[in-house]
Jmol script that loads the backbone (N, CA, C; Angstrom):
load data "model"
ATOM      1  N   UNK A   1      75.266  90.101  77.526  1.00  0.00           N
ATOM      2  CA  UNK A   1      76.158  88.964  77.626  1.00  0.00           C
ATOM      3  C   UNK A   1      77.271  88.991  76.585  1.00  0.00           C
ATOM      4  N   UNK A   2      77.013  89.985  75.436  1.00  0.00           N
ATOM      5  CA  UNK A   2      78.188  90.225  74.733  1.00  0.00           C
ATOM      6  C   UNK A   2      78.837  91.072  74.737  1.00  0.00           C
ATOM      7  N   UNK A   3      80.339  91.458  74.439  1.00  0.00           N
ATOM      8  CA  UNK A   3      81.307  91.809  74.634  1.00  0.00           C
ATOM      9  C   UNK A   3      81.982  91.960  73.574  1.00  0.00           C
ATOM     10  N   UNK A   4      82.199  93.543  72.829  1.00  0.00           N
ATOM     11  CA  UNK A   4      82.571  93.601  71.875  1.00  0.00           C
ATOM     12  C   UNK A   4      84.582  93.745  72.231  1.00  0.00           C
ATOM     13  N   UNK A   5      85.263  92.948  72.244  1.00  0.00           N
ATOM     14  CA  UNK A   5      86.616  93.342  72.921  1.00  0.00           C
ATOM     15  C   UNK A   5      87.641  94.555  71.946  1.00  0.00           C
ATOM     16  N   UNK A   6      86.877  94.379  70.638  1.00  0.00           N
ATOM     17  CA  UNK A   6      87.651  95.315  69.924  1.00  0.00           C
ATOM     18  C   UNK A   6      87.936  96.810  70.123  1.00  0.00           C
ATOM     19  N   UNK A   7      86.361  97.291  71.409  1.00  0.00           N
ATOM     20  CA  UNK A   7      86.104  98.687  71.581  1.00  0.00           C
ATOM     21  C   UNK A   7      87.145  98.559  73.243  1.00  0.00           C
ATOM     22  N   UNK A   8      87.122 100.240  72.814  1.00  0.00           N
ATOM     23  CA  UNK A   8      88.098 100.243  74.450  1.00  0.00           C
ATOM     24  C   UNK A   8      87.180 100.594  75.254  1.00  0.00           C
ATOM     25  N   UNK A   9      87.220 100.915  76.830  1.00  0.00           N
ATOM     26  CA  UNK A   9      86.702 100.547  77.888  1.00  0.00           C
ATOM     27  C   UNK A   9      86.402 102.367  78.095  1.00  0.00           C
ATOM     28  N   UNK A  10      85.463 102.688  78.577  1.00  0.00           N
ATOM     29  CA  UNK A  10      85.434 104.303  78.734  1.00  0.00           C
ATOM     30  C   UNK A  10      84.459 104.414  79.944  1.00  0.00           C
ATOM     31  N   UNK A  11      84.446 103.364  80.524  1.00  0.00           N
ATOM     32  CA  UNK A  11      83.687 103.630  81.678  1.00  0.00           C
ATOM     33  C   UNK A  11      83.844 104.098  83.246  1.00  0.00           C
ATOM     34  N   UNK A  12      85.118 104.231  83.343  1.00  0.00           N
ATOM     35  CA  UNK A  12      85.425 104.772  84.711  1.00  0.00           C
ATOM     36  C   UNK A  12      86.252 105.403  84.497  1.00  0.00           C
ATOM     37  N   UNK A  13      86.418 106.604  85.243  1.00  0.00           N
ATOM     38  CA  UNK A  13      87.595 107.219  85.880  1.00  0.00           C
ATOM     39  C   UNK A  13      89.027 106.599  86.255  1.00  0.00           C
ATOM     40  N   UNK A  14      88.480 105.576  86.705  1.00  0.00           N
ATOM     41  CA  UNK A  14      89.735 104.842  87.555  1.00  0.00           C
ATOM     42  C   UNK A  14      90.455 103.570  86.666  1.00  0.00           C
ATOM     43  N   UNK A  15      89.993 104.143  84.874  1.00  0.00           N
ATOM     44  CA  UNK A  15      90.764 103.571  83.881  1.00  0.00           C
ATOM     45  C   UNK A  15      92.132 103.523  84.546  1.00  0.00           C
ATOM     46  N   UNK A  16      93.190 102.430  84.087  1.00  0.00           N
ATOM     47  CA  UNK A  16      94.287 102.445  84.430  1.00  0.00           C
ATOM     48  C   UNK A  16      95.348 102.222  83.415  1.00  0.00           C
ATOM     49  N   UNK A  17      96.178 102.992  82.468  1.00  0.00           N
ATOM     50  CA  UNK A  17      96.824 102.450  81.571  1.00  0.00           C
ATOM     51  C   UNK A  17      97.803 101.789  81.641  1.00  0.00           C
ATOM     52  N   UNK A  18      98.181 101.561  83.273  1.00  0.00           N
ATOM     53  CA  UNK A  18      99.325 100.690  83.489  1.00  0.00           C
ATOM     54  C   UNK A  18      98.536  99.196  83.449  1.00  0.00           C
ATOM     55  N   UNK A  19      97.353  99.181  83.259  1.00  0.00           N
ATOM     56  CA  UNK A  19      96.786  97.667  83.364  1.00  0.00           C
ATOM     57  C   UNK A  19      96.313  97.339  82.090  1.00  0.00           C
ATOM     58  N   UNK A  20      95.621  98.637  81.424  1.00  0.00           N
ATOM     59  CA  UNK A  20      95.446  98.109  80.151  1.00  0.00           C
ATOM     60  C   UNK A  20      95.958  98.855  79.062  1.00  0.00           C
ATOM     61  N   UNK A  21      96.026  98.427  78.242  1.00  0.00           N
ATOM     62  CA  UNK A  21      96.531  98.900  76.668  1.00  0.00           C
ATOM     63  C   UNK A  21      95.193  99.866  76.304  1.00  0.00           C
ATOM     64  N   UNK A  22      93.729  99.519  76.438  1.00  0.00           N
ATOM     65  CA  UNK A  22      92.893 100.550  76.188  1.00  0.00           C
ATOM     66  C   UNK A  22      92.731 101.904  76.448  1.00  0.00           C
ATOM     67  N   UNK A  23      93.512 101.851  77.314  1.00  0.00           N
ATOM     68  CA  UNK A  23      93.347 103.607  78.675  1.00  0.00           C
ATOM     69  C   UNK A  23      93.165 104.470  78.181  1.00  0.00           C
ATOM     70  N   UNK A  24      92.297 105.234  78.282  1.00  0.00           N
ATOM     71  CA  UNK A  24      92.562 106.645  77.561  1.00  0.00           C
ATOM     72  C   UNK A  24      92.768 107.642  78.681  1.00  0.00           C
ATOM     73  N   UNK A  25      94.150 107.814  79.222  1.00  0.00           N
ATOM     74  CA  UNK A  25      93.997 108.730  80.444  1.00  0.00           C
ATOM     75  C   UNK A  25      94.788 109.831  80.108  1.00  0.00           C
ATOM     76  N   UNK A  26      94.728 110.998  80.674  1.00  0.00           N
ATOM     77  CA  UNK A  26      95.285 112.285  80.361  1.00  0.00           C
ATOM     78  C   UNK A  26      95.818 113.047  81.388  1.00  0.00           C
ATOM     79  N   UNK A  27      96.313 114.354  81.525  1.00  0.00           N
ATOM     80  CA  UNK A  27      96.900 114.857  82.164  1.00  0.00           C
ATOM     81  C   UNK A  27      95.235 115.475  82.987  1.00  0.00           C
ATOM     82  N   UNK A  28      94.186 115.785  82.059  1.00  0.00           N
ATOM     83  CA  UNK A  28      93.049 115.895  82.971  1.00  0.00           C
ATOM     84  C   UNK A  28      92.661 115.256  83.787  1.00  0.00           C
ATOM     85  N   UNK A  29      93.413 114.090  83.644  1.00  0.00           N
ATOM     86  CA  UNK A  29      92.636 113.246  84.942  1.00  0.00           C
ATOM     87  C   UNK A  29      93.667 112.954  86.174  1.00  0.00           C
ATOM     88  N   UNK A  30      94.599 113.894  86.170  1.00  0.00           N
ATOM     89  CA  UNK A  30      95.312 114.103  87.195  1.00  0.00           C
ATOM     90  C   UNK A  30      94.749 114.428  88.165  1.00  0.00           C
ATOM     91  N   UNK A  31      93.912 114.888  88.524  1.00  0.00           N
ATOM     92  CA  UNK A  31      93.451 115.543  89.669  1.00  0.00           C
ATOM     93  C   UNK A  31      92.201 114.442  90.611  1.00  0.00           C
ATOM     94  N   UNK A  32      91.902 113.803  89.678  1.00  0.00           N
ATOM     95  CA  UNK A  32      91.313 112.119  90.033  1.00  0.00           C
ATOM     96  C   UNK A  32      92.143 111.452  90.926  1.00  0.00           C
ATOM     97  N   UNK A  33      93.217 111.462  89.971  1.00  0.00           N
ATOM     98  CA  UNK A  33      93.862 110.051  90.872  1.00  0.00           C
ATOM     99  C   UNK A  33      95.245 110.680  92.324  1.00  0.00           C
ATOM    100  N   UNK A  34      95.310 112.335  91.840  1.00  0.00           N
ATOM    101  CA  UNK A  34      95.421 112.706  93.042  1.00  0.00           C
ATOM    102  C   UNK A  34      94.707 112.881  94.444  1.00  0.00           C
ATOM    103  N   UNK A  35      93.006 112.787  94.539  1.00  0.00           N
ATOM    104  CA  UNK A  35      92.323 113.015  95.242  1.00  0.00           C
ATOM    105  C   UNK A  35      92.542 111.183  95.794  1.00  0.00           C
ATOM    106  N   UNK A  36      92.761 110.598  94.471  1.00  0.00           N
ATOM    107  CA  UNK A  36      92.146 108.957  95.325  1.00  0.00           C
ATOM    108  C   UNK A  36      94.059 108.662  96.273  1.00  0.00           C
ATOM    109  N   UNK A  37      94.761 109.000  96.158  1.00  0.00           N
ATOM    110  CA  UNK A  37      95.939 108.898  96.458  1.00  0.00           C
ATOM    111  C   UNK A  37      95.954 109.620  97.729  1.00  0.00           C
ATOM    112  N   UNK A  38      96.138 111.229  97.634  1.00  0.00           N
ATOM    113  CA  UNK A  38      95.583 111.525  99.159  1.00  0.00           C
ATOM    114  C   UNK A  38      94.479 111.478 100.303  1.00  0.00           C
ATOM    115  N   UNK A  39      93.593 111.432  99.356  1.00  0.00           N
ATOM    116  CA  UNK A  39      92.311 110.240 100.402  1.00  0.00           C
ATOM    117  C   UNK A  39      92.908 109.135 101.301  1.00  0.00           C
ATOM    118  N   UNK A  40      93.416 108.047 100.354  1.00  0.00           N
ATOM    119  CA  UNK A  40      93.879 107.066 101.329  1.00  0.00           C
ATOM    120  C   UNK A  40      95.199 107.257 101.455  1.00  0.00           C
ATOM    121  N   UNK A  41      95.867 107.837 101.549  1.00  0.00           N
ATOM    122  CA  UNK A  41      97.179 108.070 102.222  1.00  0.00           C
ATOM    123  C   UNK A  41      96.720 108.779 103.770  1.00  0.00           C
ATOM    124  N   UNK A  42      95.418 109.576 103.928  1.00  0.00           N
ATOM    125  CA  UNK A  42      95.264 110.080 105.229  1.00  0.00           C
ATOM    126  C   UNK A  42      94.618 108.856 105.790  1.00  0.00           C
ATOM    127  N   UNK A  43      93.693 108.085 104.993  1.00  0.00           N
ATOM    128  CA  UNK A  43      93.198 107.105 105.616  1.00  0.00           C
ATOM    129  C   UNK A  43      93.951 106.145 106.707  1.00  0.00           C
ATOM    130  N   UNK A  44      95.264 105.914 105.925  1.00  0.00           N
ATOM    131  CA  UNK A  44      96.525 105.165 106.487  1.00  0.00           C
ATOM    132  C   UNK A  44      96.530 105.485 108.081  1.00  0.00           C
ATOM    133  N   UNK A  45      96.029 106.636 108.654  1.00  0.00           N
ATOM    134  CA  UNK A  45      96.155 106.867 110.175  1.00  0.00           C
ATOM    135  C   UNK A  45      94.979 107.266 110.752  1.00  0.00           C
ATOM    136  N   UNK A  46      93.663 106.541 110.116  1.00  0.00           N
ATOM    137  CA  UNK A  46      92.391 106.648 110.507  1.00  0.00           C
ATOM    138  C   UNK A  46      92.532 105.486 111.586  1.00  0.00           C
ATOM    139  N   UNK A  47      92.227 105.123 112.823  1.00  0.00           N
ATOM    140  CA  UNK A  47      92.162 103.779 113.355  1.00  0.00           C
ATOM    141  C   UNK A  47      90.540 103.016 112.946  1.00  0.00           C
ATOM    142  N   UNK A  48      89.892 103.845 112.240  1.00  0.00           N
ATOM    143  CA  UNK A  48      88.432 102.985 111.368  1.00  0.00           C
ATOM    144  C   UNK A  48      89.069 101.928 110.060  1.00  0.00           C
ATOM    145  N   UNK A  49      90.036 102.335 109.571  1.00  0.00           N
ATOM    146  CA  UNK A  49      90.669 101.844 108.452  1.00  0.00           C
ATOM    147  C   UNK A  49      91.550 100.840 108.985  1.00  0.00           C
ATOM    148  N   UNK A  50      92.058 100.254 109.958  1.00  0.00           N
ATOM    149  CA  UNK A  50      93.466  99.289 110.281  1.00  0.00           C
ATOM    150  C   UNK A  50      93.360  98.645 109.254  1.00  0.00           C
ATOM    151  N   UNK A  51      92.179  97.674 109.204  1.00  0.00           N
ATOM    152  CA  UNK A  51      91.845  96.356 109.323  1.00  0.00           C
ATOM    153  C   UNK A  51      92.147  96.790 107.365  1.00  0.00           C
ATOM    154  N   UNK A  52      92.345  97.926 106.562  1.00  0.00           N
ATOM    155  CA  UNK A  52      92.911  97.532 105.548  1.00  0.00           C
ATOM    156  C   UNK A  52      93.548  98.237 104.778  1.00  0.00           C
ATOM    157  N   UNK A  53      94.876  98.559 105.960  1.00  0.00           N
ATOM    158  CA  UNK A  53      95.747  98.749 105.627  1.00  0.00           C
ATOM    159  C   UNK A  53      96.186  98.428 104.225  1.00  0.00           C
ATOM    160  N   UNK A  54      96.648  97.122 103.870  1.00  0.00           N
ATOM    161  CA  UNK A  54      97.472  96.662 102.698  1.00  0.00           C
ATOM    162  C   UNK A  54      96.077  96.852 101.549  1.00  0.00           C
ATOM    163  N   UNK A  55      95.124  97.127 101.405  1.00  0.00           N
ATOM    164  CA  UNK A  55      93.933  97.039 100.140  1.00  0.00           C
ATOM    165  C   UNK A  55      94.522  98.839 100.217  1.00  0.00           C
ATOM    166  N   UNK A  56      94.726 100.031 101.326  1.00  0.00           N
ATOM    167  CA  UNK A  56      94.924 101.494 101.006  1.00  0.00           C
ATOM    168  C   UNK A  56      95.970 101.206 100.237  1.00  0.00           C
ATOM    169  N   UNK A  57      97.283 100.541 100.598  1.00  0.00           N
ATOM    170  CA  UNK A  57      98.477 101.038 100.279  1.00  0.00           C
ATOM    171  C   UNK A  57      98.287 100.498  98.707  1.00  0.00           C
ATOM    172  N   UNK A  58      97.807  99.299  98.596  1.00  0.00           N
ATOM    173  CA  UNK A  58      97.857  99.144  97.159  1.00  0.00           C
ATOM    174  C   UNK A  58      97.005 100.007  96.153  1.00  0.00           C
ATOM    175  N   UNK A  59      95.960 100.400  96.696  1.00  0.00           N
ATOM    176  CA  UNK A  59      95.041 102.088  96.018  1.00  0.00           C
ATOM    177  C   UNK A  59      96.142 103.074  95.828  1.00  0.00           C
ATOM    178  N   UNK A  60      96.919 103.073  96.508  1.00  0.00           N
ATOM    179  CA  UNK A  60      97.300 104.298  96.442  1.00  0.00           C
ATOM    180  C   UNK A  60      99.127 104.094  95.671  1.00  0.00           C
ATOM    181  N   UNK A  61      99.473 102.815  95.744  1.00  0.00           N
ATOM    182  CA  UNK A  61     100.618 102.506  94.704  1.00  0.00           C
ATOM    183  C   UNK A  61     100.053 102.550  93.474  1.00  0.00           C
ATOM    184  N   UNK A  62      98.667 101.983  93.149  1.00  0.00           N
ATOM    185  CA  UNK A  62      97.813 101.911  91.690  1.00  0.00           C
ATOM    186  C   UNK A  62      97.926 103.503  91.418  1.00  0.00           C
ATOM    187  N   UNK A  63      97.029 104.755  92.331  1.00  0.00           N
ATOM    188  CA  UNK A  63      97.525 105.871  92.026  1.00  0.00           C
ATOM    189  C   UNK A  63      98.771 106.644  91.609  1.00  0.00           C
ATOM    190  N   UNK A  64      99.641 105.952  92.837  1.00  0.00           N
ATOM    191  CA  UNK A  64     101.074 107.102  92.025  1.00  0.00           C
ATOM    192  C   UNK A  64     101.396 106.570  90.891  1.00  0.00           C
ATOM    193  N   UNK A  65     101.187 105.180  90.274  1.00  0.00           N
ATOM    194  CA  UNK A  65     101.808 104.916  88.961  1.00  0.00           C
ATOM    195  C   UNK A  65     101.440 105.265  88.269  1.00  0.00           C
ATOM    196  N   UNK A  66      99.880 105.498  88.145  1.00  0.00           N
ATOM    197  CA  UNK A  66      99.194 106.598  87.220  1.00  0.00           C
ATOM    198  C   UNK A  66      99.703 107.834  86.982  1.00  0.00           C
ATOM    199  N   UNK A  67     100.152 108.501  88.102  1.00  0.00           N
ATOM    200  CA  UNK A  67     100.212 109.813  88.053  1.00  0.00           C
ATOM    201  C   UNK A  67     101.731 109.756  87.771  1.00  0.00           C
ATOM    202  N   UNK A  68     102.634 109.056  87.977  1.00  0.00           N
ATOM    203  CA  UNK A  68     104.104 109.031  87.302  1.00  0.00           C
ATOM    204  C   UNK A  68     104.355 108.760  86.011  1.00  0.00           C
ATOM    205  N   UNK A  69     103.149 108.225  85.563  1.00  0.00           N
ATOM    206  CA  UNK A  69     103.197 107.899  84.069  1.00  0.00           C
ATOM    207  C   UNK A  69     102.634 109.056  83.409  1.00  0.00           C
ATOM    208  N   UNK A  70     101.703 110.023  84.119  1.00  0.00           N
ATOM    209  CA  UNK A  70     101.366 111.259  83.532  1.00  0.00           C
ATOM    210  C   UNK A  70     102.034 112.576  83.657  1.00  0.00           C
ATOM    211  N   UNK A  71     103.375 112.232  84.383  1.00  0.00           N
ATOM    212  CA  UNK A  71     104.750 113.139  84.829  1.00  0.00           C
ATOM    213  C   UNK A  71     104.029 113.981  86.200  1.00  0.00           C
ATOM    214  N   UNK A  72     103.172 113.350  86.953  1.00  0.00           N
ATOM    215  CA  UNK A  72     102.814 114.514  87.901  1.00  0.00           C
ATOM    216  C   UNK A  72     103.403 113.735  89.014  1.00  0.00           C
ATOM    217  N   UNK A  73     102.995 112.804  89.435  1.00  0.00           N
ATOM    218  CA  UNK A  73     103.877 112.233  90.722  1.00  0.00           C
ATOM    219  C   UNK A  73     103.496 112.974  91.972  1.00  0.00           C
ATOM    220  N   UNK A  74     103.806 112.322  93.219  1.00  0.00           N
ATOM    221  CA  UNK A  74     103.161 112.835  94.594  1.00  0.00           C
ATOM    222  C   UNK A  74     104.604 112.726  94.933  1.00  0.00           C
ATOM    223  N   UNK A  75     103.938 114.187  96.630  1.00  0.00           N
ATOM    224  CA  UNK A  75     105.066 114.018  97.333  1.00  0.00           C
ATOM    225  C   UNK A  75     104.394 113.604  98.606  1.00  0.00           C
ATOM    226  N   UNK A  76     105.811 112.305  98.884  1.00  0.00           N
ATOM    227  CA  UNK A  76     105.532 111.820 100.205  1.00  0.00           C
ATOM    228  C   UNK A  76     105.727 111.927 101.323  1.00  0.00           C
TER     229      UNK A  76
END
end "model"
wireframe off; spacefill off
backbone 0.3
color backbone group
């Protein structure tokens, strides 16, 4: 129930340093948030997926900002 806020967060992959000031993300973890980016970018023309659409596109805007902030960037 406690919460030390002073320590940073090291528990996922899908850290985001555009959300937090803690991030510890690297150019190693490029290849993370490229897999989660083209995952649901193919998803986008699955007809199992319609129904969420706008929850992919925002996964996958959360991804490229990651990866533009780590100079790798996707092509669309």
């Amino acid at each position: 129930d406690s919460i030390d806020e002073s320590l940073p967060c090291i528990g996922s992959l899908r850290c985001n340093p555009n959300r937090c000031s803690n991030a510890i993300v690297s150019k190693a973890n490029a290849p993370h948030w490229r897999d989660v980016y083209v995952t649901n970018r193919e998803n986008l023309n699955n007809p199992i997926y319609q129904d969420n659409i706008q929850q992919i596109k925002e996964v996958m805007n959360e991804a490229k900002s990651v990866l533009d902030l780590l100079g790798e960037g996707v092509i669309e």
